[in-house]
C-alpha positions, 0 to 999 in steps of 0.5 A: 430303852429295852430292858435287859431282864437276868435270865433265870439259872439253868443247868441246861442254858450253861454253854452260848454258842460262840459266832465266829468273826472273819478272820483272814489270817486264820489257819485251817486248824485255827478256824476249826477251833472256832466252829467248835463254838457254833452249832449244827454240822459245823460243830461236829466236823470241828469235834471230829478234829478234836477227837482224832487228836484225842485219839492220837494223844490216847495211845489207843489203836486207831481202826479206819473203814473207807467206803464208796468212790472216795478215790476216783473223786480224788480223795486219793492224795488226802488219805495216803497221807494219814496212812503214812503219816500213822494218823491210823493204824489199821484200814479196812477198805471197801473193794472199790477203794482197793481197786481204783487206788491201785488203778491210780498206782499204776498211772491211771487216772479219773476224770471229771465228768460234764452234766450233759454227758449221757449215759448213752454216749459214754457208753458208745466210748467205753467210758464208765460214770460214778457220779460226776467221775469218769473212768476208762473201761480199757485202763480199768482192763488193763489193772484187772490184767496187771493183779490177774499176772500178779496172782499167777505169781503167788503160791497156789498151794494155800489160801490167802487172807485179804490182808496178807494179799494187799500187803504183797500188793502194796509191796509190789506197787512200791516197786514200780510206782511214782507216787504212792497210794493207800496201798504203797502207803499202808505197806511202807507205814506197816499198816494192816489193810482189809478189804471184807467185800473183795469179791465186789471189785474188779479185783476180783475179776482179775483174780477169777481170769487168773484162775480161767486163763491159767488154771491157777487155785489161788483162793482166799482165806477170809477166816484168817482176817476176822482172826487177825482183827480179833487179835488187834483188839485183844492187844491193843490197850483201847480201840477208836473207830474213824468210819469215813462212809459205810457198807462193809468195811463198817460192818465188818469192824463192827462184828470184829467187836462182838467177836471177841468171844473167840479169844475169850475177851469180852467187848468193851466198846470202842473209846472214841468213834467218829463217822464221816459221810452221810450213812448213819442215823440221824442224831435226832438233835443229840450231840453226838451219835452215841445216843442215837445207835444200838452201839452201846446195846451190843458194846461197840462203844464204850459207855462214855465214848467221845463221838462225832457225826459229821453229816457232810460229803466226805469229799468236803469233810476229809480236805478240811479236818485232815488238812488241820491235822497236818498242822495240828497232829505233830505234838500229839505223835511225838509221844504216841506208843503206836502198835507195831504189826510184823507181817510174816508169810501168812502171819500178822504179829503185834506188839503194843509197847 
């Protein structure tokens, strides 16, 4: 017979891990709860969930970056969803993500690609590849053309920042589309859209044949977007940070903290910070991403924060957590004080309750 031996007291070894059992019947949400016990990435992905509902019952403003092909790999539907539903409250897209979610509103699609594809056949073809996806060189044309029509529709007499420009895209969408998109979602929820590397889109190339074809000056105002950022911070109560991936859109969030300094408001960091995909420092073995990143150096956190880093393809995270957040979120908004944004010509208003 094995001795059981009592282990010594430890302010370290407080918190066993918890195994979770089979459980067919359990719900989404449900087994989340539980992989709040285990370890690893498992646990973190289930954090994550935690703290969007911490968020949504914080009252804070919820800033959301979006980066990479997470469209064209059919991430489409899962992050209309959230916009709509207002389980954020300000986006900042990466061009790619803006253009292939309006290629989609226009009824285009992506399609899966085979592994013995090759590069040189599906050129031959007109068929572009992002990974495994695969898009239409003609279809992807033929949405450059339909925001090259669009722009020569716009007042050419003054510029334009992204965000006023993706919300008269959005509006324009909601006319004519079947199913809504971030865009559409984002204008029907009144929802801010960013897009800091526009010029890095085939949008921009629709936008740049506009200007050939037909001489237009339409030009932007990206001064104004940094402005209306700043202006979100200085107003809002408390800011969290969702980053789904990396590049711009999380930079250009970041630099809008340390910005402040225009309004005469010093950075205090955001309360809550979550970062999907696989784009950030490793933790080294900490708990959560704060210890690990110069974000409480330059005040992009909060001393405190709560945090999660789920290291894992956002194509498998987001299912998961935004799929529990449908069945979790709704007793968190019923009492949620959301900013309100009034989007006026060239203006953005906000008004936080």
């Amino acid at each position: 017979m094995v001795t059981q031996r009592k282990p010594k007291p430890s302010k370290y070894l407080a918190v066993p891990t918890r195994p979770v059992n089979v459980d067919r019947d359990r719900s989404v949400a449900g087994l989340l709860e539980k992989m709040e016990g285990v370890g690893f990435g498992g646990r973190q992905l289930a954090e994550s969930h935690r703290i969007w509902l911490d968020m949504l019952g914080d009252n804070t403003t919820i800033i959301c970056g979006v980066s990479g092909s997470l469209v064209a790999a059919g991430m489409r539907r899962m992050l209309s969803y959230v916009v709509k539903n207002r389980f954020l409250d300000v986006l900042v897209l990466s061009g790619a993500v803006v253009f292939q979610d309006l290629h989609e509103t226009l009824g285009r699609l992506h399609y899966q690609a085979h592994p013995t594809m090759t590069d040189e056949e599906l050129e031959t073809a007109e068929v572009g590849r992002a990974w495994d996806v695969l898009s239409s060189h003609e279809e992807y044309r033929e949405a450059g053309e339909w925001v090259s029509g669009f722009a020569n529709q716009l007042d050419n007499t003054r510029p334009y920042s992204t965000r006023e420009l993706l919300h008269l895209i959005g509006r324009e969408l909601s006319e004519i589309s079947t199913e809504d998109g971030l865009l559409t979602s984002a204008f029907k929820s009144r929802v801010p859209v960013f897009c800091p590397d526009i010029s890095d889109s085939l949008l921009m190339v629709g936008i740049a044949s506009a200007r050939f074809e037909k001489k237009n000056s339409f030009a932007f105002d990206l001064a104004q977007d940094v402005l209306d950022m700043v202006n979100i911070y200085a107003r809002a109560r408390s800011t969290s940070l969702i980053n789904i991936g990396g590049g711009s859109p999380r930079s250009f969030i970041q630099q809008t903290e340390l910005a402040t300094d225009i309004v005469k408001q010093p950075a205090r960091g955001h309360k809550y910070a979550i970062q999907y995909g696989n784009e950030a420092p490793s933790t080294g073995g900490q708990a959560n991403l704060t210890a690990s990143s110069d974000a409480q150096i330059y005040g992009k956190l909060a001393r405190g924060a709560n945090t999660a880093f789920v290291d894992c393809d956002s194509t498998i995270s987001l299912p998961i957590v935004i799929t529990s957040l449908s069945q979790t979120a709704l007793k968190y908004m019923k009492g949620r004080h959301r900013p309100n944004f009034n989007f006026v010509g060239r203006d953005l208003g906000i008004e936080v309750q």
